[in-house]
N, C-alpha and C positions, 0 to 999 in steps of 0.2 A: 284249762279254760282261762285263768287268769293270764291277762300280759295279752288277752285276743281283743285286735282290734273292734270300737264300735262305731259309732253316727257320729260321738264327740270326742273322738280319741281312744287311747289304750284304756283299758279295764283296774282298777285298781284292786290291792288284795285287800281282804279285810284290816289288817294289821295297819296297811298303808290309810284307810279311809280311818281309822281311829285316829292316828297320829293327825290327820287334818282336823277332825273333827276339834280333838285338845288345842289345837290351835288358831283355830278358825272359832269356833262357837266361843260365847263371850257369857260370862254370868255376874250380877250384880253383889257386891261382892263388898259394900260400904258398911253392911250392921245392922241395918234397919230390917224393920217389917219386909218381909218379899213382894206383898201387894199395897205397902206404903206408896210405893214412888207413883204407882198411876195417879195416886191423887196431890203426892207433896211435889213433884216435880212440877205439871201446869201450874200451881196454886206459888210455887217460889218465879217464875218465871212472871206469872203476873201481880203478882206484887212488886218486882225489882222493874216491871214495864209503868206499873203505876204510880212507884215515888222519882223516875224520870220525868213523869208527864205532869207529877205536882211541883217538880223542881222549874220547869220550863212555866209553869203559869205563875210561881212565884215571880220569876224575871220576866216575864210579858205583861203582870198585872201591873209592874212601876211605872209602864210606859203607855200609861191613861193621860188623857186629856188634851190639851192641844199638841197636834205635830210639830216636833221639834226633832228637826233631820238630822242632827250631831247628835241628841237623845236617844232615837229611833236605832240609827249606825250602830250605836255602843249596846244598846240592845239586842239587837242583832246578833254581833260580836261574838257576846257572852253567854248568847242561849244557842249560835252553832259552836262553839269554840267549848264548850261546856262539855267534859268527858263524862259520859252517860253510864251510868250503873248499869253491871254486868254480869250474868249468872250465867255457868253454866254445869251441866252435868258433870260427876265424876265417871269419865269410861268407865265399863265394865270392864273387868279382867277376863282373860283368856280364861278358859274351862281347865287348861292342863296347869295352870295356876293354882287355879283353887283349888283343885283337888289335891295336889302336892300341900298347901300350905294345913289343910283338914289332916293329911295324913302325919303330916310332924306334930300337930296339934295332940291328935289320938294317940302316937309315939310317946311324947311328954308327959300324956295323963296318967 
């Protein structure tokens, strides 16, 4: 039965859908809490969106009061030219990752 063609191609063995599996499926794999990241991931991502948005009004508040178009320009300038804080996630590790590193871990102990 196995190796019999279907709708999406050849059939795979179980042996063969595990080795995909360890390599395809990903697990979070940094140290923390398991159900930290649903709430510390949004919560870092808008805070590093919010101290960009207070960096750009600190350079947009200087340039109050009358138009001054070489003032304005330089303004300009330095809040697109301005490299913007940036977070992102650590990938998850592969499943056949982790599970090798637990098992030398449990080895050691």
């Amino acid at each position: 039965m196995h190796g019999s063609p279907t709708l999406w191609g050849m059939r795979r063995s179980p042996r063969e859908e595990k080795a995909l599996s360890y390599a395809r499926d990903r697990r979070n794999a940094y140290g923390g809490n398991s159900k930290a990241a649903r709430k510390c991931i949004p919560r870092r991502k808008r805070l590093v969106n919010r101290a960009s948005r207070h960096a750009d009004q600190q350079l947009l508040s200087q340039a109050t009061g009358a138009v001054d178009p070489d003032r304005a320009e330089r303004t300009q300038q330095r809040v697109e030219g301005r490299e913007r804080q940036s977070w992102r996630k650590m990938p998850d590790m592969p499943l056949g990752l982790v599970l090798k590193f637990k098992r030398e871990r449990a080895e050691a102990e």
